[in-house]
C-alpha positions in Angstrom: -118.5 -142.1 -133.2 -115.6 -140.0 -131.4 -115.8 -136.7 -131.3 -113.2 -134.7 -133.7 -112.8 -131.6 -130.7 -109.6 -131.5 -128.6 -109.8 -132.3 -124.8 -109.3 -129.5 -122.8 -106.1 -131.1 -121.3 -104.6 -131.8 -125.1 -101.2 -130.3 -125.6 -100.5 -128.8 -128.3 -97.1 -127.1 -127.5 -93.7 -129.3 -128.3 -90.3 -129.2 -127.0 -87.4 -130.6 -128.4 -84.4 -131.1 -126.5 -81.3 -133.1 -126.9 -79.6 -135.6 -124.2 -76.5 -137.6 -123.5 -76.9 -141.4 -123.7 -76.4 -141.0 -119.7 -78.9 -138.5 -118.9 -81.3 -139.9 -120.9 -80.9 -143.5 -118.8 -81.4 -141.4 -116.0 -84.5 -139.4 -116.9 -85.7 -142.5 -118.2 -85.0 -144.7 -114.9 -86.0 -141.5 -113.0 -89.5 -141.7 -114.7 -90.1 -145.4 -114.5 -89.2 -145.1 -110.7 -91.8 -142.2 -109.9 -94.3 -144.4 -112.4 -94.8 -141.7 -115.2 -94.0 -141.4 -118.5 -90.9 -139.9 -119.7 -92.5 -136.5 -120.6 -94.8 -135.9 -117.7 -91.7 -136.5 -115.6 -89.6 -134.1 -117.9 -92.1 -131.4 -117.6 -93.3 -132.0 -113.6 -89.4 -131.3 -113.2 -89.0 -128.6 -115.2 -92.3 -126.7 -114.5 -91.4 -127.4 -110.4 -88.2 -125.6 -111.2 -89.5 -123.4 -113.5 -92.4 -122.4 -110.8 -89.9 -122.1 -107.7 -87.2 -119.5 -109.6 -90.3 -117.2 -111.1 -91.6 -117.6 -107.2 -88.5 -116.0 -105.8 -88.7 -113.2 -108.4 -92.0 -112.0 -109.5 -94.7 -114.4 -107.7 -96.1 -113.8 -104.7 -99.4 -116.0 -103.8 -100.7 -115.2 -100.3 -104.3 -115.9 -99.3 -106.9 -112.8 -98.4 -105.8 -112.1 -94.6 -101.9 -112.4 -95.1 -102.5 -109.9 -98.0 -104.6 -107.4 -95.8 -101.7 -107.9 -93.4 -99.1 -106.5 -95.8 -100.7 -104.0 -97.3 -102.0 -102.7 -94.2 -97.1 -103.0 -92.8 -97.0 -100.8 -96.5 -99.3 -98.3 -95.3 -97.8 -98.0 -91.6 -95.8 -95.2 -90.7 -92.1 -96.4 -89.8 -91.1 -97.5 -86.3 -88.7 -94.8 -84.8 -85.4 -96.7 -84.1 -82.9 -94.3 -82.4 -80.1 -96.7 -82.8 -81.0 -96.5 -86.8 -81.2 -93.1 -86.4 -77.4 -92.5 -84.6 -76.1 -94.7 -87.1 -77.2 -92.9 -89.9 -76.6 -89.3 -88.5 -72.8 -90.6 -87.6 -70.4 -89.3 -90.0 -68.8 -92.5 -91.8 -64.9 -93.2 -92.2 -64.8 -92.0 -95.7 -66.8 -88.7 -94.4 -64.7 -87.5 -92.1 -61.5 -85.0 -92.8 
């Protein structure tokens, strides 16, 4: 006999989402094209877009060494740059009499 527990992979969560007639030949086409179903082709799509905004704003996955390497740029003093420097010291347009 089966057994009555969820797979680990079960979904539980549900989305509802409406469509024109026209994007939902397209998703549909889209789908039969890449071979999936409508649904795993609706939520690879979303969760690849999904993954690459939330990566430009709050994820940053680096392996061990490239996260040594930053931490160790954050705790570096600052180069001198003398050019930097004269630009900043310079009195701007709006600063001057």
């Amino acid at each position: 006999m089966p057994s009555a527990k969820p797979s680990p992979q079960r979904k539980a969560a549900r989305l509802n989402l409406r469509a024109s007639s026209g994007q939902e030949t397209l998703i549909r086409e889209a789908a039969a094209a890449a071979g999936k179903s409508v649904t795993e082709f609706v939520l690879d799509s979303a969760c690849d877009t999904a993954e690459q905004i939330l990566a430009d704003r709050t994820r940053f996955v680096v392996d061990d060494a490239a996260w040594a390497r930053f931490m160790d740029a954050l705790d570096r003093a600052p180069a001198t740059k003398p050019r930097l420097r004269e630009l900043l010291e310079t009195p701007g347009v709006l600063d001057r009499g």
